[in-house]
C-alpha positions as protocol buffer text, in pm:
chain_id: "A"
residue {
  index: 1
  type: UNK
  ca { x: -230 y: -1230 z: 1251 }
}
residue {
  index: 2
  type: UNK
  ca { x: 126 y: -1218 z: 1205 }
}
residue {
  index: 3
  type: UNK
  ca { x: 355 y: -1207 z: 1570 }
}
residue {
  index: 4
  type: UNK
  ca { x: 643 y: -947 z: 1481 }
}
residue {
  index: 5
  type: UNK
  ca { x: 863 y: -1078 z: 1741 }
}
residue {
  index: 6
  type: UNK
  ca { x: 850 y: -1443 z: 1544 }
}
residue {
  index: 7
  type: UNK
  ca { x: 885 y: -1429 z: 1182 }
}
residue {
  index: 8
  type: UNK
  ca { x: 827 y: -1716 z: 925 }
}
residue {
  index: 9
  type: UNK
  ca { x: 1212 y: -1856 z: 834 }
}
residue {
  index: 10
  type: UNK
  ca { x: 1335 y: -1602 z: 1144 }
}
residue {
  index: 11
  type: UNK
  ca { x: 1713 y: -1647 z: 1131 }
}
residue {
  index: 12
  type: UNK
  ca { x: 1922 y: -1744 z: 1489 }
}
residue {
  index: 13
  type: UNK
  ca { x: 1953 y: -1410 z: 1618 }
}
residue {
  index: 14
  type: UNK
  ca { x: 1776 y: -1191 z: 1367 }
}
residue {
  index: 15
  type: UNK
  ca { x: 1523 y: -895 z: 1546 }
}
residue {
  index: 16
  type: UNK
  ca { x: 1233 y: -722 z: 1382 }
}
residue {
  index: 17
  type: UNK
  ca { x: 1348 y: -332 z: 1414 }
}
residue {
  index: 18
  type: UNK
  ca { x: 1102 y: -192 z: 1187 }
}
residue {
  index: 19
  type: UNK
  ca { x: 745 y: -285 z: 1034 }
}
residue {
  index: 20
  type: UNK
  ca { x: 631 y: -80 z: 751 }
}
residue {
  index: 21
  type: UNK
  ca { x: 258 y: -73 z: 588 }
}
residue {
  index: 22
  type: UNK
  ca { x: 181 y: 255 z: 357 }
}
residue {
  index: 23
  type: UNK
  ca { x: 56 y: 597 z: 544 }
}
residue {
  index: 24
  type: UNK
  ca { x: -256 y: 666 z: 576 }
}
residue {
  index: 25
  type: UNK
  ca { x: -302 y: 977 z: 367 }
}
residue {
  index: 26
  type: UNK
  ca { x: -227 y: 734 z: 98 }
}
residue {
  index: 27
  type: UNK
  ca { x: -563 y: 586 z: 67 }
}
residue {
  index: 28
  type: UNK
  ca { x: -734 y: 896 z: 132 }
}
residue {
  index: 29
  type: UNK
  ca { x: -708 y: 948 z: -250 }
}
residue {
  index: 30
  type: UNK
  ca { x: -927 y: 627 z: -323 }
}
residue {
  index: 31
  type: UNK
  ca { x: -1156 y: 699 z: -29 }
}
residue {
  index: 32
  type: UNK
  ca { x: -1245 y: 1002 z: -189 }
}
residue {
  index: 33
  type: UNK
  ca { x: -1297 y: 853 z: -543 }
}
residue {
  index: 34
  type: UNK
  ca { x: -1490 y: 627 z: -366 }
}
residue {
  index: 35
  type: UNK
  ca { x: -1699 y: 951 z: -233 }
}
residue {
  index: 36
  type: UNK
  ca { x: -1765 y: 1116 z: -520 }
}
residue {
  index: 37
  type: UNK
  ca { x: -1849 y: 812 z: -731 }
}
residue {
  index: 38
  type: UNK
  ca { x: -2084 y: 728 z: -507 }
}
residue {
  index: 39
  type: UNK
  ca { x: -2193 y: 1080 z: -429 }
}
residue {
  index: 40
  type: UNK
  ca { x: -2251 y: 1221 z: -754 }
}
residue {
  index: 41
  type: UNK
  ca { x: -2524 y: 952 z: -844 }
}
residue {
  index: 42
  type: UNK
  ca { x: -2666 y: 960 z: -520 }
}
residue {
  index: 43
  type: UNK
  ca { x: -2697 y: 1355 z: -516 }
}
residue {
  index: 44
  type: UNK
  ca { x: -2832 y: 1346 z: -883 }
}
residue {
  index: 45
  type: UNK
  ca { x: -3059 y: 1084 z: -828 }
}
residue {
  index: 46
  type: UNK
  ca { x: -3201 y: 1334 z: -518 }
}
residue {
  index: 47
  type: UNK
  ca { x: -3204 y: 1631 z: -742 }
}
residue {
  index: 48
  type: UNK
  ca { x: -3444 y: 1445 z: -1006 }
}
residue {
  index: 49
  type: UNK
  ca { x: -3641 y: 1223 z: -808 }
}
residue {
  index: 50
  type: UNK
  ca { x: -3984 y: 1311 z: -978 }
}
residue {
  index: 51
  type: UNK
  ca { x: -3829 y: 1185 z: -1327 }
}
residue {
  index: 52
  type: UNK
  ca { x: -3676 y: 921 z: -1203 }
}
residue {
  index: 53
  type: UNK
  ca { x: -3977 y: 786 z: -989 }
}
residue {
  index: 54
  type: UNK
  ca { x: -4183 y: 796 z: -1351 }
}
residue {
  index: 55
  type: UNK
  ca { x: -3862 y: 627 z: -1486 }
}
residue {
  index: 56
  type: UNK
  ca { x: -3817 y: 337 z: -1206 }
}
residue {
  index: 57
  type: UNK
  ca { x: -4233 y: 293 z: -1244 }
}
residue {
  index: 58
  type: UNK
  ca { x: -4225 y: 194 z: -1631 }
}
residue {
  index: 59
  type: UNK
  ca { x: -4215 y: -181 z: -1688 }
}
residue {
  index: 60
  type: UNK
  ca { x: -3863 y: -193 z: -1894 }
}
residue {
  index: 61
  type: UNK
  ca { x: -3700 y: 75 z: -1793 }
}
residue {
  index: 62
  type: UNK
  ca { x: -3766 y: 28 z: -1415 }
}
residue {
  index: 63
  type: UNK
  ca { x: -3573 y: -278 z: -1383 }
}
residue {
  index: 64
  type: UNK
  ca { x: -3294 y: -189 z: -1610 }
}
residue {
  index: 65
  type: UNK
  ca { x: -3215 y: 70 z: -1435 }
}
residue {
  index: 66
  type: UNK
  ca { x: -3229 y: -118 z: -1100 }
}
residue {
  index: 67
  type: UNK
  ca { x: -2951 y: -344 z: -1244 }
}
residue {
  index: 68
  type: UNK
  ca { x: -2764 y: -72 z: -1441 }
}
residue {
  index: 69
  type: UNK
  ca { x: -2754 y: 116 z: -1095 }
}
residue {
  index: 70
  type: UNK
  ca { x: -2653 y: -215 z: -868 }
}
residue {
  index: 71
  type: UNK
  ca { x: -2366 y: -303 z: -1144 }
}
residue {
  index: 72
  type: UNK
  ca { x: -2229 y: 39 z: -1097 }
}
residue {
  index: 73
  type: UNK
  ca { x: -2216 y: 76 z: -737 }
}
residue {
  index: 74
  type: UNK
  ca { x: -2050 y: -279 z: -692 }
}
residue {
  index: 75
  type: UNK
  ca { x: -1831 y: -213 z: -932 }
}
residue {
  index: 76
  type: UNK
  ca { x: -1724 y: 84 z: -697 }
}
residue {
  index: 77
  type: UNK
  ca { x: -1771 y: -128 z: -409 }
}
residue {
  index: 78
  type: UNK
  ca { x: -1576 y: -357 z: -565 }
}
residue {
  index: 79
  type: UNK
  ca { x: -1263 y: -85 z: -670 }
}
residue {
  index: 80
  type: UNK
  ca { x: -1271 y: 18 z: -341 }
}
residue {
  index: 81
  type: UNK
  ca { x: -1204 y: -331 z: -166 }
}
residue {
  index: 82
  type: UNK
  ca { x: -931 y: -424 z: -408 }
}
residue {
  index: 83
  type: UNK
  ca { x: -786 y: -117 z: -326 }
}
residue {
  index: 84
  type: UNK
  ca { x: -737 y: -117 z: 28 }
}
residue {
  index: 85
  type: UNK
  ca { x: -651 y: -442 z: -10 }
}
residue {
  index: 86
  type: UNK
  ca { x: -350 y: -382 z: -225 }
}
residue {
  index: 87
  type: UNK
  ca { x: -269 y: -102 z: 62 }
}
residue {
  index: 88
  type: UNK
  ca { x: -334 y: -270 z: 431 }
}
residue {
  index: 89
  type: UNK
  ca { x: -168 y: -583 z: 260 }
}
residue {
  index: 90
  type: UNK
  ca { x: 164 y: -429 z: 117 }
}
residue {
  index: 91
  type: UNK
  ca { x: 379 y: -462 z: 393 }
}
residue {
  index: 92
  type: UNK
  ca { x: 797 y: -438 z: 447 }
}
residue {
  index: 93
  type: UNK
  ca { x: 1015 y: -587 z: 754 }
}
residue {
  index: 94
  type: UNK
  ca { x: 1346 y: -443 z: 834 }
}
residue {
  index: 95
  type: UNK
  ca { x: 1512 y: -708 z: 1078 }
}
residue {
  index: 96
  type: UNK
  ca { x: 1867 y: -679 z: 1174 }
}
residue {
  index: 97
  type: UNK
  ca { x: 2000 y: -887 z: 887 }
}
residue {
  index: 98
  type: UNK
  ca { x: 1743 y: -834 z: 600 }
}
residue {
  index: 99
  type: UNK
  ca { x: 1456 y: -678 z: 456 }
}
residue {
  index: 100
  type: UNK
  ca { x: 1140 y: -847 z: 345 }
}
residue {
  index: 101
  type: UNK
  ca { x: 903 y: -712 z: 80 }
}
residue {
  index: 102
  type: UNK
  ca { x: 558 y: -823 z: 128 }
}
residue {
  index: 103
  type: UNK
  ca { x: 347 y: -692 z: -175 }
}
residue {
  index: 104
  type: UNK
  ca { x: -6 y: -791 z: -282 }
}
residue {
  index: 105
  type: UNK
  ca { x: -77 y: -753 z: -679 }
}
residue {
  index: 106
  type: UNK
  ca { x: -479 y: -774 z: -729 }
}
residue {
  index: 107
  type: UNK
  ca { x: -640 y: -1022 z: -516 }
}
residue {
  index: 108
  type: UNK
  ca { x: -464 y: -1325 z: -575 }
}
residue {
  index: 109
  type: UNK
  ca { x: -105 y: -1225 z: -673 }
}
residue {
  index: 110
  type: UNK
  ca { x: 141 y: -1178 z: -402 }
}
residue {
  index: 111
  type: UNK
  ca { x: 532 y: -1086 z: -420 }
}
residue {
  index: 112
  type: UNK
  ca { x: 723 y: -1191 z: -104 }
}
residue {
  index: 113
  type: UNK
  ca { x: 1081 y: -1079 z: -178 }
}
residue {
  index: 114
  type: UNK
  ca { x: 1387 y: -1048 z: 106 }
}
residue {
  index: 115
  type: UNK
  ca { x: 1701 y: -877 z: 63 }
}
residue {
  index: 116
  type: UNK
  ca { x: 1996 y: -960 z: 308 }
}
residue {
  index: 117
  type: UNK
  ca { x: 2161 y: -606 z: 465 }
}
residue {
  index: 118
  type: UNK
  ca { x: 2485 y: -717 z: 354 }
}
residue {
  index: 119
  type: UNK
  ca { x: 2396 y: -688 z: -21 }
}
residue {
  index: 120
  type: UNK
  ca { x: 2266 y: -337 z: -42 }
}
residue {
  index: 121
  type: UNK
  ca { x: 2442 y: -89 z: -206 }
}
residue {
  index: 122
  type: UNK
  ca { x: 2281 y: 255 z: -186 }
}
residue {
  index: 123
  type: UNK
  ca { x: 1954 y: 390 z: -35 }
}
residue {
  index: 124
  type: UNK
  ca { x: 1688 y: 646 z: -178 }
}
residue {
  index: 125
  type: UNK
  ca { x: 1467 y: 852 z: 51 }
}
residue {
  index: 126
  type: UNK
  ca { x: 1220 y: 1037 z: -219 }
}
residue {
  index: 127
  type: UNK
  ca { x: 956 y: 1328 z: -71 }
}
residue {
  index: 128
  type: UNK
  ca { x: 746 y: 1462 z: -365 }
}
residue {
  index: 129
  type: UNK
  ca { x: 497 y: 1726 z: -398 }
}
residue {
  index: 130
  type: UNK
  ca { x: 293 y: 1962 z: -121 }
}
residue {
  index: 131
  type: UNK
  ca { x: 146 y: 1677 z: 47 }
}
residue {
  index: 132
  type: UNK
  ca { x: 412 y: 1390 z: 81 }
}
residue {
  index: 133
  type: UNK
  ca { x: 602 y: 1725 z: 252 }
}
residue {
  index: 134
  type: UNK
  ca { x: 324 y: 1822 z: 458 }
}
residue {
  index: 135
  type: UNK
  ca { x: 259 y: 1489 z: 592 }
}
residue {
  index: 136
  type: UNK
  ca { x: 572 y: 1365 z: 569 }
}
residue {
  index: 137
  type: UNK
  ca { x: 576 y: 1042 z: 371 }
}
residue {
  index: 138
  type: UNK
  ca { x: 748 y: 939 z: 70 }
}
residue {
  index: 139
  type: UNK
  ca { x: 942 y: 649 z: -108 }
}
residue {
  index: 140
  type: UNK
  ca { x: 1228 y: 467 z: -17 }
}
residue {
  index: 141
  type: UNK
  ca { x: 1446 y: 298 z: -251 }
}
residue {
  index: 142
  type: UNK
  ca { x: 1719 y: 36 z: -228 }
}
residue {
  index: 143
  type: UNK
  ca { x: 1933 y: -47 z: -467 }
}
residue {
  index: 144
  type: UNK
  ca { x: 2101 y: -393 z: -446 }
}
residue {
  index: 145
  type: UNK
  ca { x: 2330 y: -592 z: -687 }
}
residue {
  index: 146
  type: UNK
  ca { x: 2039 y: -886 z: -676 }
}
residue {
  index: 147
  type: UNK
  ca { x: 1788 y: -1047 z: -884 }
}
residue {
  index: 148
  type: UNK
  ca { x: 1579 y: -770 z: -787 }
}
residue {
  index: 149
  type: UNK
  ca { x: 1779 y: -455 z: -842 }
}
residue {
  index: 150
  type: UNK
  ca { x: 1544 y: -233 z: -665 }
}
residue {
  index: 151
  type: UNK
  ca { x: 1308 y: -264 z: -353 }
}
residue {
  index: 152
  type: UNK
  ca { x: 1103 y: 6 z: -336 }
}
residue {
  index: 153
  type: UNK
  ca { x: 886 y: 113 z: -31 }
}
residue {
  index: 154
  type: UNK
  ca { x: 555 y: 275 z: -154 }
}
residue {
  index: 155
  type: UNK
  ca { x: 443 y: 619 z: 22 }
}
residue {
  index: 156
  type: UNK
  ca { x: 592 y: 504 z: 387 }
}
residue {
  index: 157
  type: UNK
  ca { x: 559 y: 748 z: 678 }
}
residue {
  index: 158
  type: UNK
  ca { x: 922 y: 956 z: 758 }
}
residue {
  index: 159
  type: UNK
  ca { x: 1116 y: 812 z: 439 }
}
residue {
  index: 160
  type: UNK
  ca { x: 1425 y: 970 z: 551 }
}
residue {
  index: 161
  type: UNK
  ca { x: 1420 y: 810 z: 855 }
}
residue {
  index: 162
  type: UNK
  ca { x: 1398 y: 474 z: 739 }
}
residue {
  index: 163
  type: UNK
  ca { x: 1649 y: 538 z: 507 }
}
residue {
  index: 164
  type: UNK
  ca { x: 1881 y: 643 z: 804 }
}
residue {
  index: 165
  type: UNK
  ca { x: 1794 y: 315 z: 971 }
}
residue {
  index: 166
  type: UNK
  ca { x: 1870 y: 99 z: 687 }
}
residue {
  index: 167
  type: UNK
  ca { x: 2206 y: 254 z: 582 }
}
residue {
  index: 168
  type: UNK
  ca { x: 2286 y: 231 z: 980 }
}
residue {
  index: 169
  type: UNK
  ca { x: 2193 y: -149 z: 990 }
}
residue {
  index: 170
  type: UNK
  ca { x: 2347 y: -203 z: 692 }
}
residue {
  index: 171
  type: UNK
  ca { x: 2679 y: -66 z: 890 }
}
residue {
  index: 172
  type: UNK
  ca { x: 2631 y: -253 z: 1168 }
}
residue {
  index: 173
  type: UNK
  ca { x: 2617 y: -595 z: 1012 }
}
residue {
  index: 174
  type: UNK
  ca { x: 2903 y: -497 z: 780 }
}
residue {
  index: 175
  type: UNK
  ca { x: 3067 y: -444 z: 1121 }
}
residue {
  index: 176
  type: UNK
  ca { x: 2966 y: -768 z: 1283 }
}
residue {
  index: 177
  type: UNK
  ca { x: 3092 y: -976 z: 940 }
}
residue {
  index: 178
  type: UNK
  ca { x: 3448 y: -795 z: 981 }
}
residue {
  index: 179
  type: UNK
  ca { x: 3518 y: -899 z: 1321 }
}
residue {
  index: 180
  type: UNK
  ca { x: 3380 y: -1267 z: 1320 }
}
């Protein structure tokens, strides 16, 4: 588990003032894929159970239909753990004198980027749609002259907010580099 007080590479000085993961109603849309996949089987294979007792009782069709069945719901199992891992592990930092982008691609692929405060050059606070209103989350987007043009924070809780606290941090160390 990571300490937030004691990053990896922490600079002399530097605080953690903000730690980001997605918001929740963000993987409510794959929990309820994950429902309904699962569901819809289930509840049909309820509704014809008499046919599909005769079915799972013939000697060739039985058992290919035992493994058709356990392919498709670890497959969905499967979806579903990728998934939330690509959302509990994408994670950004906002210290006093950068921002580090933590994001997981698939299982194995990971993309650790920072940004120092000093080079940003504009931030984006995007809210789109009923729900990212209703609840309140959105993207952030900040544009840099880097490598990486554009970090982009995924479906974040208060997006304005954050946006407010980067474009104030990135004022404060502005100020700090002007009168040292």
């Amino acid at each position: 588990m990571m300490n937030l007080h004691q990053l990896p590479n922490q600079r002399l000085n530097e605080k953690v003032v903000l730690f980001l993961r997605r918001q929740w109603f963000a993987i409510l849309t794959i929990i309820t894929a994950f429902s309904i996949l699962t569901g819809i089987p289930l509840l049909g294979g309820w509704y014809f159970w008499d046919t599909i007792q005769t079915w799972l009782d013939h000697p060739v069709i039985g058992p290919f239909l035992v493994i058709l069945g356990s392919i498709y719901f670890l497959s969905i199992w499967l979806f579903a753990f990728l998934e939330f891992t690509d959302y509990y592990l994408d994670t950004w930092i906002i210290t006093n004198e950068r921002i580090i982008s933590i994001e997981q691609n698939g299982l194995f692929n990971r993309t650790a980027s920072e940004l120092d405060l000093s080079s940003v050059q504009d931030t984006t606070a995007e809210i789109r749609g009923i729900l990212q209103t209703v609840f309140t989350y959105g993207n952030v987007f900040v544009q840099t002259a880097g490598e990486k043009s554009r970090f982009h924070f995924k479906n974040i809780d208060n997006p304005e907010e954050v946006k407010q606290l980067i474009n104030r941090l990135v004022q404060e160390k502005r100020a700090r580099k002007l009168t040292s």
